[in-house]
PDBQT receptor file of N, H, CA, C and O in Angstrom, charges set to zero:
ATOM      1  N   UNK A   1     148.134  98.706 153.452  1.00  0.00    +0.000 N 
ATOM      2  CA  UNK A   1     148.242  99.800 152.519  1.00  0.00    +0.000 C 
ATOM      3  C   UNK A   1     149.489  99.683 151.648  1.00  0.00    +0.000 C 
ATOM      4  O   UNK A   1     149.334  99.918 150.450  1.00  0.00    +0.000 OA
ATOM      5  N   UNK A   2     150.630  99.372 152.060  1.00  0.00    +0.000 N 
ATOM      6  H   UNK A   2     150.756  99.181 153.033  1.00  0.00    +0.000 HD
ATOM      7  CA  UNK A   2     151.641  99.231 151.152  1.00  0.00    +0.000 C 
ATOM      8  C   UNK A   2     151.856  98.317 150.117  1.00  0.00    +0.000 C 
ATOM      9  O   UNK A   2     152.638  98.471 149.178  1.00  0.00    +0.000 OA
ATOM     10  N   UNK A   3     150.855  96.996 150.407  1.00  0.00    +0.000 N 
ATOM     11  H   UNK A   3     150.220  96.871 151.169  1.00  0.00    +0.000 HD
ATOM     12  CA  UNK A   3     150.634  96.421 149.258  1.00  0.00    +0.000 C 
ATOM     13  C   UNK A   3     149.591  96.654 148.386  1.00  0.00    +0.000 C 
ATOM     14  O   UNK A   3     149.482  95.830 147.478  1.00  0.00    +0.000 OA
ATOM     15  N   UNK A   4     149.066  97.252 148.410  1.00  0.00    +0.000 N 
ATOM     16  H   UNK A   4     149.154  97.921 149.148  1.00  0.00    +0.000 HD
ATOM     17  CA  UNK A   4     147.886  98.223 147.460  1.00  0.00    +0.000 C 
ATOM     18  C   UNK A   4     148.286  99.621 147.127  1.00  0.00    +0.000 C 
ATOM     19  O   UNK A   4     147.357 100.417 147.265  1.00  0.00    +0.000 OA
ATOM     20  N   UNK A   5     149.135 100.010 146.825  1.00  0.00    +0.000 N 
ATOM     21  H   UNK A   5     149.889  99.363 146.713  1.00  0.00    +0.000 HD
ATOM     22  CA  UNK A   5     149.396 101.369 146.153  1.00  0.00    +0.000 C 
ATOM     23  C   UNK A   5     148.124 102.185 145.660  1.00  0.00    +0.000 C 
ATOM     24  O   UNK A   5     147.904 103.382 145.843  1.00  0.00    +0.000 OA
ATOM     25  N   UNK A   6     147.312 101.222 144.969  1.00  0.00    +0.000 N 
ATOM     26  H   UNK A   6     147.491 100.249 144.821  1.00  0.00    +0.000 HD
ATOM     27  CA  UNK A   6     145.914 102.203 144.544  1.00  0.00    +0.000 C 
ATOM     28  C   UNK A   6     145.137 102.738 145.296  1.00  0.00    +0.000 C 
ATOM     29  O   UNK A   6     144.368 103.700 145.286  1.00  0.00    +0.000 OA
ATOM     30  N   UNK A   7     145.525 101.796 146.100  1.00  0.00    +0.000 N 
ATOM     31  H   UNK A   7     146.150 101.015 146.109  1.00  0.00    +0.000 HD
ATOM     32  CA  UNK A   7     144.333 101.994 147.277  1.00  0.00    +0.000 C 
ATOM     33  C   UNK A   7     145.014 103.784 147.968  1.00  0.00    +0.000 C 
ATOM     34  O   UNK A   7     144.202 104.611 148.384  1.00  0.00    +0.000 OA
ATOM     35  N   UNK A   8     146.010 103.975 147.964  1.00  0.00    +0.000 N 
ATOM     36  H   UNK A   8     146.669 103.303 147.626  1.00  0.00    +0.000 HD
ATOM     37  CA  UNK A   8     146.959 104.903 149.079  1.00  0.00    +0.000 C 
ATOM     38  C   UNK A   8     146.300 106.215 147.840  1.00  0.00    +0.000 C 
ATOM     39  O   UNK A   8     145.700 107.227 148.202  1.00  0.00    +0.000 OA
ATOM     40  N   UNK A   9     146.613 105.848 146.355  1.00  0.00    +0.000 N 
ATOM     41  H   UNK A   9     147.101 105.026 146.061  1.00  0.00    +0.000 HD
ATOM     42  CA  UNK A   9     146.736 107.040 145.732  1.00  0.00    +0.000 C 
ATOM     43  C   UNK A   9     145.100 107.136 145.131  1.00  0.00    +0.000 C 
ATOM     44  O   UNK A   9     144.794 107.899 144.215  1.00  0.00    +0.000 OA
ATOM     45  N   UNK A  10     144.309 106.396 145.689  1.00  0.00    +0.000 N 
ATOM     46  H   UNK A  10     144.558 105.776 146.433  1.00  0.00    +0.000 HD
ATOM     47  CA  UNK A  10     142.341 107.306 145.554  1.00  0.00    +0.000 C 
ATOM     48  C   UNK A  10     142.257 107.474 146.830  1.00  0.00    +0.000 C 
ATOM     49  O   UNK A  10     141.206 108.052 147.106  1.00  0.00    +0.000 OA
ATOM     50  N   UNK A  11     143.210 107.107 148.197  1.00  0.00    +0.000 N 
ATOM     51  H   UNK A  11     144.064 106.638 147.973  1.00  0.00    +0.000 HD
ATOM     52  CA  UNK A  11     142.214 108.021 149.207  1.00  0.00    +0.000 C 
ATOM     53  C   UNK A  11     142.911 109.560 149.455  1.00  0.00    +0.000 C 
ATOM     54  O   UNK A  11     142.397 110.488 150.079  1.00  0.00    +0.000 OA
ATOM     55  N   UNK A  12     144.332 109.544 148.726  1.00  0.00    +0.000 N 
ATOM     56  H   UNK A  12     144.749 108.790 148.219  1.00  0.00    +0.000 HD
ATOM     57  CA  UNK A  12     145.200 110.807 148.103  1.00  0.00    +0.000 C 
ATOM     58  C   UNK A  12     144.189 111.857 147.456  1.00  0.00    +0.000 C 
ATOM     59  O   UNK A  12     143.907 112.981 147.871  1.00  0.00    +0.000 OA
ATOM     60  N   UNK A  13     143.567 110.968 145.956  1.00  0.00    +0.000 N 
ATOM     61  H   UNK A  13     143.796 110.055 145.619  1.00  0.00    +0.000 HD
ATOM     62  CA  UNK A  13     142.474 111.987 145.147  1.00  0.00    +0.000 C 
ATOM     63  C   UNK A  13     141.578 112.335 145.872  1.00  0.00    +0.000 C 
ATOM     64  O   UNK A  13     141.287 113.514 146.072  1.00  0.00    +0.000 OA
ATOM     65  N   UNK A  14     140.962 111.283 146.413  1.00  0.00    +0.000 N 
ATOM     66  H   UNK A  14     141.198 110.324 146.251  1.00  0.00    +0.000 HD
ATOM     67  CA  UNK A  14     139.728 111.891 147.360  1.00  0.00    +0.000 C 
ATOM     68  C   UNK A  14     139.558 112.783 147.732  1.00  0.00    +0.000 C 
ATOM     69  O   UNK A  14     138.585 113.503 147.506  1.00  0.00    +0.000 OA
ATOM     70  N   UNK A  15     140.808 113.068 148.673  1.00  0.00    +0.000 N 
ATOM     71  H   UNK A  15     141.598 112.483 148.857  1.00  0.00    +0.000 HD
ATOM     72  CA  UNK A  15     140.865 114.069 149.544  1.00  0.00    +0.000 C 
ATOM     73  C   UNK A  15     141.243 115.269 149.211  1.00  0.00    +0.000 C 
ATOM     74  O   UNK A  15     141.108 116.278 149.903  1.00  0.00    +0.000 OA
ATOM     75  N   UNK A  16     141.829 115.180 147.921  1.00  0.00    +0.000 N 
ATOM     76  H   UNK A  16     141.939 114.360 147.359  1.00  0.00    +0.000 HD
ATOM     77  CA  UNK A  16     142.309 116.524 147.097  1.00  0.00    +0.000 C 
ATOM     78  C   UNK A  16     141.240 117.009 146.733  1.00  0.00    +0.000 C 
ATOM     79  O   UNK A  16     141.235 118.238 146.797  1.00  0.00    +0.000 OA
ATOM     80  N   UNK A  17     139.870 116.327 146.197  1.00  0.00    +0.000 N 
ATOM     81  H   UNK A  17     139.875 115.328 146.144  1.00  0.00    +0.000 HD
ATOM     82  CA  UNK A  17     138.662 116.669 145.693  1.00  0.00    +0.000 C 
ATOM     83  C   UNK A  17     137.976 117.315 146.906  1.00  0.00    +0.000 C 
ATOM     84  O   UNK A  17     137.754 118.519 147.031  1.00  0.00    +0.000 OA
ATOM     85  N   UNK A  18     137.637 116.235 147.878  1.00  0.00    +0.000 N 
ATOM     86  H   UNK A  18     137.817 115.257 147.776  1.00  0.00    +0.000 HD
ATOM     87  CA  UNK A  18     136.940 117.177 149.150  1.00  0.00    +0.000 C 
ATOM     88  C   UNK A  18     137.298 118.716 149.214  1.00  0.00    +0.000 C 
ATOM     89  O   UNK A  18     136.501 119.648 149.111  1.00  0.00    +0.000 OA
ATOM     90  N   UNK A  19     138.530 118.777 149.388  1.00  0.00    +0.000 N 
ATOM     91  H   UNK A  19     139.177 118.019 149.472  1.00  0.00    +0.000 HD
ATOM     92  CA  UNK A  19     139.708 119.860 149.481  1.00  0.00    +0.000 C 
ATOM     93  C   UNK A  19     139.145 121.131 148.612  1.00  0.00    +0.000 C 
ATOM     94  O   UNK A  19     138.646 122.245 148.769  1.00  0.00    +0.000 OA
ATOM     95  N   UNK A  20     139.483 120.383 147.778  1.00  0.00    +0.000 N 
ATOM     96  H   UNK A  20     139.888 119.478 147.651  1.00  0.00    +0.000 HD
ATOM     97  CA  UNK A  20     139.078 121.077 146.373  1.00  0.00    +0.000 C 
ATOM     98  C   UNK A  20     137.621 121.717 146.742  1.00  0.00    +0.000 C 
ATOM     99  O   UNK A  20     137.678 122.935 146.912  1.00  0.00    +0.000 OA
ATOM    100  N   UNK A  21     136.428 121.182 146.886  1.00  0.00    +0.000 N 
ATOM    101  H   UNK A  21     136.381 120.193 146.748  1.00  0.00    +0.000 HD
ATOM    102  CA  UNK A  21     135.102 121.219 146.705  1.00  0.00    +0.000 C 
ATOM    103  C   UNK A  21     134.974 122.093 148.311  1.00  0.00    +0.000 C 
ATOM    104  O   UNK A  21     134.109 122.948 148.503  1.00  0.00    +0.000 OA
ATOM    105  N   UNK A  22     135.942 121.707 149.305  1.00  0.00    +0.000 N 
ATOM    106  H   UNK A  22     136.644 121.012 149.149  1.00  0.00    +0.000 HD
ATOM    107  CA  UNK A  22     135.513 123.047 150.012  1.00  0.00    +0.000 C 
ATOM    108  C   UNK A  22     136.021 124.308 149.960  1.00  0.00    +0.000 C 
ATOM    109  O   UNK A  22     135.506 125.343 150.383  1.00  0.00    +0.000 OA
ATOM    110  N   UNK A  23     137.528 124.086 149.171  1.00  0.00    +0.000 N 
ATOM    111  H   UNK A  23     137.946 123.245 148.827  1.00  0.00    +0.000 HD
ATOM    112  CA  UNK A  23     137.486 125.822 148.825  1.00  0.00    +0.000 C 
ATOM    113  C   UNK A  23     136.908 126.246 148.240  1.00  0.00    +0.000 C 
ATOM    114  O   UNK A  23     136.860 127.470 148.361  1.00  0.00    +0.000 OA
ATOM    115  N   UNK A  24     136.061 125.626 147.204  1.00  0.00    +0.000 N 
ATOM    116  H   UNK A  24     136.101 124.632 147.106  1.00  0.00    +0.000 HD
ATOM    117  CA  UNK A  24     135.300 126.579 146.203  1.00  0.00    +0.000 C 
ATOM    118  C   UNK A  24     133.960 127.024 146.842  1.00  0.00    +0.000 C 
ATOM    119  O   UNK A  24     133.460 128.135 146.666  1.00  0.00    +0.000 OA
ATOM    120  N   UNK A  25     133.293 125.767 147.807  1.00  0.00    +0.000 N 
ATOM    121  H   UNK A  25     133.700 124.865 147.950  1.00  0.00    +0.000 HD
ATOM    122  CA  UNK A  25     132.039 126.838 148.433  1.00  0.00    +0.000 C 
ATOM    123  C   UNK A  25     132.453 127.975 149.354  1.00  0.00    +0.000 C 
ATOM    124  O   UNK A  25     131.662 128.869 149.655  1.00  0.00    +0.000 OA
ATOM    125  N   UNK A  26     133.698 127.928 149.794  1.00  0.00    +0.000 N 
ATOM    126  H   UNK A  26     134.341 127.202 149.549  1.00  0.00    +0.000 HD
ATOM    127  CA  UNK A  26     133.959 129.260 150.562  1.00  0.00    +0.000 C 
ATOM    128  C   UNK A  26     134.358 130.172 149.356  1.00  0.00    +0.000 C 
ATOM    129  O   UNK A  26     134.223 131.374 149.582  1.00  0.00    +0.000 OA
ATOM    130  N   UNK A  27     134.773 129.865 148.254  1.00  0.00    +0.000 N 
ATOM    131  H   UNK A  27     134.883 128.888 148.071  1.00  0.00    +0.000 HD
ATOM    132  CA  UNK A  27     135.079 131.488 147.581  1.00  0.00    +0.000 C 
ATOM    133  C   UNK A  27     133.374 131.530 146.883  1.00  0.00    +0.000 C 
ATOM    134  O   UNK A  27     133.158 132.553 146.232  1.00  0.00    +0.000 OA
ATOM    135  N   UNK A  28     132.265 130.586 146.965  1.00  0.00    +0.000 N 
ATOM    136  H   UNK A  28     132.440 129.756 147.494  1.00  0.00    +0.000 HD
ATOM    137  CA  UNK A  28     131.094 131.126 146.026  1.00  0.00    +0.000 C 
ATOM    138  C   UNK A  28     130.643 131.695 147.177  1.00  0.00    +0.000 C 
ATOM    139  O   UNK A  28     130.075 132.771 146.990  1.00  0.00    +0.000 OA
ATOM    140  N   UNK A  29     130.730 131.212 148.656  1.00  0.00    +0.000 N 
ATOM    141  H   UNK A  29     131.191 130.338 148.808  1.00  0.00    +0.000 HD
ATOM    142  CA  UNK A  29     130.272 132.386 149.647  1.00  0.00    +0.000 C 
ATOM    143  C   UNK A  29     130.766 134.238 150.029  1.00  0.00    +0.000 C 
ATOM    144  O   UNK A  29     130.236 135.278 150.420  1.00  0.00    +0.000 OA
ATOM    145  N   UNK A  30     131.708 133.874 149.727  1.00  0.00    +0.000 N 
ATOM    146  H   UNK A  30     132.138 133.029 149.409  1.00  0.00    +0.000 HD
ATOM    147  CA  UNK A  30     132.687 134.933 149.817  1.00  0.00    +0.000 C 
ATOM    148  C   UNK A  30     132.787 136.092 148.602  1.00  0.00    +0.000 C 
ATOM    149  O   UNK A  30     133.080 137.286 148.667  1.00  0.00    +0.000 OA
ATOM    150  N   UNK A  31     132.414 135.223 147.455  1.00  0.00    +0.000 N 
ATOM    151  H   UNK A  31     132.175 134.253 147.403  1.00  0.00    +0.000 HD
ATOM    152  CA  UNK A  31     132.141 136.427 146.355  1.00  0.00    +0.000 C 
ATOM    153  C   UNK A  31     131.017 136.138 145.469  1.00  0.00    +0.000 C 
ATOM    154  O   UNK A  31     130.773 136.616 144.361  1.00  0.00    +0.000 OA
ATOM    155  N   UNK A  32     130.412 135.317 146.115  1.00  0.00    +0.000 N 
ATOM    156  H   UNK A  32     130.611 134.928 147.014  1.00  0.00    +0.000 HD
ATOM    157  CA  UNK A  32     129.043 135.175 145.087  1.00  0.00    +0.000 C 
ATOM    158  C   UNK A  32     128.970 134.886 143.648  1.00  0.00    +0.000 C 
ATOM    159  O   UNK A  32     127.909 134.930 143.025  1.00  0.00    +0.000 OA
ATOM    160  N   UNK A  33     130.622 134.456 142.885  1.00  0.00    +0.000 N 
ATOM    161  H   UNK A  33     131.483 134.421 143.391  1.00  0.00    +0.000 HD
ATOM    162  CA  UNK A  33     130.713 133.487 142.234  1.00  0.00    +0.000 C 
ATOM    163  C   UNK A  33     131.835 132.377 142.154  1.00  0.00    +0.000 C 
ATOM    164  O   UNK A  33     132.834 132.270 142.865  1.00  0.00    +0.000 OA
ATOM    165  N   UNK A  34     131.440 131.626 141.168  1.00  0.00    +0.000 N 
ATOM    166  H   UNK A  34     130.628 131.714 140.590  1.00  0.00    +0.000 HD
ATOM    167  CA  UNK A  34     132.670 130.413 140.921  1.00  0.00    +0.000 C 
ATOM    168  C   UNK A  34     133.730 130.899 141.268  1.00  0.00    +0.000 C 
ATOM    169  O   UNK A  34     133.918 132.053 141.653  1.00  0.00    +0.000 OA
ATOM    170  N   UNK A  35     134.948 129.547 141.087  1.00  0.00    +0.000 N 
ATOM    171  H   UNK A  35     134.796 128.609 140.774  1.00  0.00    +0.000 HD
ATOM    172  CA  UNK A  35     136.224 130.062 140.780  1.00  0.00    +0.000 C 
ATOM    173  C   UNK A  35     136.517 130.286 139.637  1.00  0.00    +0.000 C 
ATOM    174  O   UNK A  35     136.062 129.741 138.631  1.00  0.00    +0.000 OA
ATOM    175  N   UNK A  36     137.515 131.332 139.737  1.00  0.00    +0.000 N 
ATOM    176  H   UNK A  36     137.884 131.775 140.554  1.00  0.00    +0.000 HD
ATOM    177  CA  UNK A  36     137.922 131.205 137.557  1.00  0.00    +0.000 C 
ATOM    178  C   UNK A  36     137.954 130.019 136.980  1.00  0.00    +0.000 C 
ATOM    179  O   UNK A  36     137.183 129.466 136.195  1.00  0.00    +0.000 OA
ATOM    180  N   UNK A  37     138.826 129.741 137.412  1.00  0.00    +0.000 N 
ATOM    181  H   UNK A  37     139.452 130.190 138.049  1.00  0.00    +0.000 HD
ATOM    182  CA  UNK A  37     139.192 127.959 137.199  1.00  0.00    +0.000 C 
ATOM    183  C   UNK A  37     138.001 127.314 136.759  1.00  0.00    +0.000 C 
ATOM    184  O   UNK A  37     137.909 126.955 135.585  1.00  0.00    +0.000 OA
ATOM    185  N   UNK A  38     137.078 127.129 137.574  1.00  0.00    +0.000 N 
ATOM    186  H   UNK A  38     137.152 127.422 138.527  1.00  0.00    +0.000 HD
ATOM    187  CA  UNK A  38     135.908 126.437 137.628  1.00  0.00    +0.000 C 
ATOM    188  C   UNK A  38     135.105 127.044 136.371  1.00  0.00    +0.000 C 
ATOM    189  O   UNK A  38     135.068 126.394 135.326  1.00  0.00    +0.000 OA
ATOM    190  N   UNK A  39     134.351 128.511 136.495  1.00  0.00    +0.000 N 
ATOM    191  H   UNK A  39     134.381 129.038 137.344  1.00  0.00    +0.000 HD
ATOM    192  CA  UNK A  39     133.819 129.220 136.178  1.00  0.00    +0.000 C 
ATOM    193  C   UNK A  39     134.251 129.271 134.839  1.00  0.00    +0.000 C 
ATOM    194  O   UNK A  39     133.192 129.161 134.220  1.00  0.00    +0.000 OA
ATOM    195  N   UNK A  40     135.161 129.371 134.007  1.00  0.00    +0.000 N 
ATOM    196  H   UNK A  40     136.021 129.461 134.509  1.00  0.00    +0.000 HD
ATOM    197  CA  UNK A  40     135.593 129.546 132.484  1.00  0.00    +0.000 C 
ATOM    198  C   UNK A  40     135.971 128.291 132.234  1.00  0.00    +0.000 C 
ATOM    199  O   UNK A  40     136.946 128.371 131.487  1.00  0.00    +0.000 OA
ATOM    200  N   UNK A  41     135.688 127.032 132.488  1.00  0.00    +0.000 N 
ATOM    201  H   UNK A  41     134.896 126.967 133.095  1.00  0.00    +0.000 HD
ATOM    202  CA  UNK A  41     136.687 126.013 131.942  1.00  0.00    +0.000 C 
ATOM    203  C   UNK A  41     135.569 125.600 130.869  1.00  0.00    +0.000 C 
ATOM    204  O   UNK A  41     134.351 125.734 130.984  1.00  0.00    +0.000 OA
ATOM    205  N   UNK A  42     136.219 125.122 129.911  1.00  0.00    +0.000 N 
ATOM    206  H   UNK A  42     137.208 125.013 129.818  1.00  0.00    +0.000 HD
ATOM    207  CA  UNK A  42     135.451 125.085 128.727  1.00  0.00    +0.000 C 
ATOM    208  C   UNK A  42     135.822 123.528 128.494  1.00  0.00    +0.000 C 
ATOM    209  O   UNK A  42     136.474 123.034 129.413  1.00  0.00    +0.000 OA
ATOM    210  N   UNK A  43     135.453 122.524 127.212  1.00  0.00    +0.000 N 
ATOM    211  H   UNK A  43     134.923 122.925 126.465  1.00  0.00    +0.000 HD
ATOM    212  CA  UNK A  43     135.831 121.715 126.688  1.00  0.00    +0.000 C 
ATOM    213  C   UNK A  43     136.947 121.731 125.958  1.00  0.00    +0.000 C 
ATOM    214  O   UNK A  43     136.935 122.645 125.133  1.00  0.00    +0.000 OA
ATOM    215  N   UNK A  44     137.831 121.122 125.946  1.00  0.00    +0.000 N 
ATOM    216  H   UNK A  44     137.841 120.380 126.616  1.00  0.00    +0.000 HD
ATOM    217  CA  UNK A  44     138.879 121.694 125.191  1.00  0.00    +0.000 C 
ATOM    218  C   UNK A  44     138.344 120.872 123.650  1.00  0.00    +0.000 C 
ATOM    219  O   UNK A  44     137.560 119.925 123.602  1.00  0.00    +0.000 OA
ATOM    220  N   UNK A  45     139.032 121.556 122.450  1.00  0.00    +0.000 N 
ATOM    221  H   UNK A  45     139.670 122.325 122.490  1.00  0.00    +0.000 HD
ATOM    222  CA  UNK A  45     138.676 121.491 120.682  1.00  0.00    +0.000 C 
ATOM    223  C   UNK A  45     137.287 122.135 120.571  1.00  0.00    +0.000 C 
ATOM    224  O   UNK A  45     136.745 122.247 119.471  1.00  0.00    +0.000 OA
TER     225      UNK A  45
């Protein structure tokens, strides 16, 4: 791992995403919608 840095910082993202993707099904369970975040993000221009 220390000679692959990339390798250290996508199993970093990964896991921020998992992370990510299970708080949001507990708040669409919990309030029956998105997150703001999620829910209003638009394209930006």
């Amino acid at each position: 791992m220390d000679r692959a840095p990339h390798v250290k910082n996508a199993l970093y993202m990964g896991q921020i995403l998992r992370d990510d993707l299970i708080e949001h099904g507990a708040h669409i369970r919990a309030h029956g919608t998105g997150m703001a975040m999620i829910r209003d993000w638009q394209w930006p221009g």
